[in-house]
C-alpha positions, 0 to 999 in steps of 0.5 A: 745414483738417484732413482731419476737417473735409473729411469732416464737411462733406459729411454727407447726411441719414441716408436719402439717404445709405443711398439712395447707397450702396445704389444704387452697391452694385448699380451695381457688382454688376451691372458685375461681373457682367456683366465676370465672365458675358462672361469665363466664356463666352468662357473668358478667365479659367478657371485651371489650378485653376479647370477640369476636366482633361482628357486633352490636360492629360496631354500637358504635361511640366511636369505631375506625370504627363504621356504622350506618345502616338506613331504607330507605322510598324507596327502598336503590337501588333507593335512589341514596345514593351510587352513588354521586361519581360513574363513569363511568355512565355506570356501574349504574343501575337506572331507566333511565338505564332500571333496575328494582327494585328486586322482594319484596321476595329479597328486604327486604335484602337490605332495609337499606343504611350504613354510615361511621364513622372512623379514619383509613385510608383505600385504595382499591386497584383493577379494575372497580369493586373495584373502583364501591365499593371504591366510595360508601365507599367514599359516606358513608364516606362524608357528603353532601357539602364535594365533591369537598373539600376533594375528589382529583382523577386522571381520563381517558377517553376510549372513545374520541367520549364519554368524558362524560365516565371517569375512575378513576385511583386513588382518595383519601378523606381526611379527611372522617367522623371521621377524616380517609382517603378513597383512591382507586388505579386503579390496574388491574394486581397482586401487583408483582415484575415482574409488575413494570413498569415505567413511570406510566400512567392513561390509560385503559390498563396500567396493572403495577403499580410502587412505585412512585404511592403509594408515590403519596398516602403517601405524599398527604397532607390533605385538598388538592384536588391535589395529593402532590407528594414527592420534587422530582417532577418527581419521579413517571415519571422516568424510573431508580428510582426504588429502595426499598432503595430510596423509604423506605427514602422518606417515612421515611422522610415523617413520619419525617415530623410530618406534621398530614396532610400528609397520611403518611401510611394506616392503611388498604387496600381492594384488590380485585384480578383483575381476570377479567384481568388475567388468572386464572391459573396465580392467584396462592397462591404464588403470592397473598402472595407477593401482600399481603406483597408488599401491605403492604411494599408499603403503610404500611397496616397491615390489609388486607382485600381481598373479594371473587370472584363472578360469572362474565361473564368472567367466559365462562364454568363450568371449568372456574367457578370451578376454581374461586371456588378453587381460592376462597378457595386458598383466604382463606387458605392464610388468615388463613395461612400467616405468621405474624412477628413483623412490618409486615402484622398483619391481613388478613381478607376475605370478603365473596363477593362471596357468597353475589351474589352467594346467589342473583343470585340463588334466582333471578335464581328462580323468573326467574324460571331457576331451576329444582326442586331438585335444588331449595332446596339449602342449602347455608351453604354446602361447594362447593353448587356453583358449582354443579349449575354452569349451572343455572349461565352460563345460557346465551342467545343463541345469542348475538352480545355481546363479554362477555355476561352476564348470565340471573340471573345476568341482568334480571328481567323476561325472554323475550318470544323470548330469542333471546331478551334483558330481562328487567333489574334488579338491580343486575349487569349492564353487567354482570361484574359490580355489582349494588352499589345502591343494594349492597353498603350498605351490602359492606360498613357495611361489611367492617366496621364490618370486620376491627372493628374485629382487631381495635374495641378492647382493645388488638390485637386479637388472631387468633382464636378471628378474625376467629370467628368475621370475620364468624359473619360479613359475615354472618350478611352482606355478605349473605342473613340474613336479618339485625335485627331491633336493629341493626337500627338507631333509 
């Protein structure tokens, strides 16, 4: 007997037989269900790609960017660790320059000094504060001994009576721990159409950029301390070369190259919105969707990361800080909101810097008692609590031969009985614009690490929902004032 006959011999009347299966049917569904609702809620069978990252995910080195997070036997802030690349000098805050250590109620937040491990080529793009913050990402990223053999940079100097102030315009480490880059590229206007300008220069006040810059960065060729730039050698000095066409070939032309030692195209760029530059009014949701895509077309980024804005002594009244606060939110909605296609702009992330030092400077604000006492019961997780204290932040002294003074709880660690005085420094900010990197390095180093392992520290591209909820995790953990758990340590 063949095996059709065994089939036919088994036949059930057409109803019965949809009976039975229809019945195995939902026997089985509900077996599995029940199999798939007891392994989920006891996490037995969540994978890398199926699960939010978290900041703990960062700490593996087998990820794409992972840190390492270690307890200093002195305070962070005098370790000198964030500062080997640091310049000008003016901006430090350590002893020799009068800043004292934070009150010990503050400084159990920043006990820990961060180093980078990674693959990725990461640009930050900005002013002053964004380079303070790109050369402690370098000092993470490169160990001892590696300074002058990787590290090429592109400098000024304001100050013909000072030559021991310099400025970087541009600098890039290559490779860093991990095999990645670390660039910075002096900006201090929006990435814009309209602020294109040609030849490019290496000056204070030079407040354009043009392409030719950025090919400087793709072209630079790795264990060179020169920038390379593309066979044309004075492409990024002529004033009629600019445009896109030219420009997409030499990068193509690059990429054809299959030279591994050429940069070629960054996986990532920080930008931090110059506002100290700009009006505010100026700083609009428009214009910071064209920069987030000019980045990208520019230096082929396809994650973005873009930090809040903090209080600076810019900020000259409360209408002024109520503005940087919508700005902040416009930063956000823009983030949730862009628009992604296929090749271009896959992610963009926030970095809630803003609310690190907003956090800071209030709890300074209450060492230096400048608070009432219904203001001191801040709840830091309510929406919009910055500005009902705005006039704790603009607390300024009354005089002052400064053009931009800073506030109070930015610079000082106790109040001078005469207020007419300087107070005692404090490693917070060193003028009141620039931020302390020996205090905050390790917080931003991690953070960053924490926020660009959301998108490259797993298995499959994350949906938006998945990078929402890990972007809220890292800055929770590292951008306010939650001290780091012990199992997140080195041993």
């Amino acid at each position: 007997m063949n095996r059709s006959a065994i089939a036919t011999s088994f036949k059930a009347p057409a109803g019965q037989a949809y009976y039975c299966c229809s019945s195995r049917i939902a026997l089985i569904y509900t077996i599995v269900t029940a199999v798939l609702w007891y392994h989920l809620n006891n996490n037995i069978i969540i994978s890398p790609s199926e699960r939010v990252t978290t900041p703990e995910d960062t700490l593996h080195h087998n990820n794409r960017i992972s840190v390492s997070l270690q307890k200093t036997p002195v305070s962070a802030a005098d370790s000198g660790y964030y500062t080997r690349f640091s310049q000008p000098d003016t901006y430090l805050c350590g002893d020799e320059q009068g800043k004292q250590s934070l009150p010990s109620t503050l400084q159990k937040y920043f006990n820990f000094i961060a180093s980078i491990q990674t693959d990725l080529k990461i640009i930050f793009v900005g002013d002053s504060i964004s380079a303070q913050f790109a050369q402690a990402f370098d000092s993470a990223a490169l160990d001892e001994a590696q300074e002058d053999s990787v590290r090429a940079k592109n400098i000024f100097r304001p100050d013909g009576n000072r030559p021991s102030i310099i400025h970087i315009c541009r600098s890039i480490c290559s490779p860093i721990r991990g095999g990645g880059v670390s660039a910075f590229w002096r900006i201090t206007n929006l990435i814009l159409k309209e602020n294109t300008k040609w030849p490019s220069r290496c000056t204070g006040f030079f407040r354009h950029w043009n392409e030719g810059q950025a090919l400087d960065f793709l072209n630079h060729e790795y264990n060179s301390t020169q920038f390379v730039l593309p066979s044309n050698k004075g492409v990024s000095h002529q004033v009629n070369r600019t445009t896109t066409d030219y420009f997409q070939k030499s990068k193509l032309a690059s990429f054809k190259a299959g030279n591994v030692n050429v940069v070629n195209g960054f996986d990532a760029a920080v930008f931090r919105v110059p506002h100290g530059w700009l009006q505010l009014d100026y700083i609009d949701s428009a214009r910071l969707i064209e920069t987030i895509e000019t980045t990208h077309r520019i230096l082929g980024a396809t994650t973005i990361v873009i930090p809040t804005l903090p209080m600076s002594n810019n900020v000259k009244s409360e209408n002024d800080w109520k503005k940087v606060t919508q700005i902040n939110r416009m930063i956000r909605q823009v983030a949730r909101n862009i628009t992604k296609s296929e090749g271009d702009v896959q992610y963009v992330l926030v970095q809630e810097f803003g609310n690190l030092t907003n956090q800071l400077l209030m709890e300074n604000a209450k060492n230096l008692d400048l608070l009432s006492l219904h203001q001191r019961d801040i709840d830091y997780s309510r929406e919009g609590w910055e500005v009902d204290v705005a006039n704790v932040f603009l607390q300024r002294p009354p005089i002052t031969t400064k053009k931009w003074p800073p506030s109070y709880s930015q610079v000082c660690s106790s109040l001078p009985s005469n207020r007419t005085e300087a107070c005692p420094g404090v490693k917070i900010s060193s003028d009141g614009m620039h931020w302390c990197v020996e205090t905050f390095g390790g917080r931003f180093t991690a953070s960053i690490a924490c926020l660009l392992g959301c998108v490259y520290n797993v298995a499959r591209p994350p949906t938006d929902e998945e990078i929402r909820k890990c972007e809220q995790r890292c800055n929770d953990q590292f951008m306010s004032l939650n001290v780091v758990r012990d199992e997140m340590f080195k041993n």
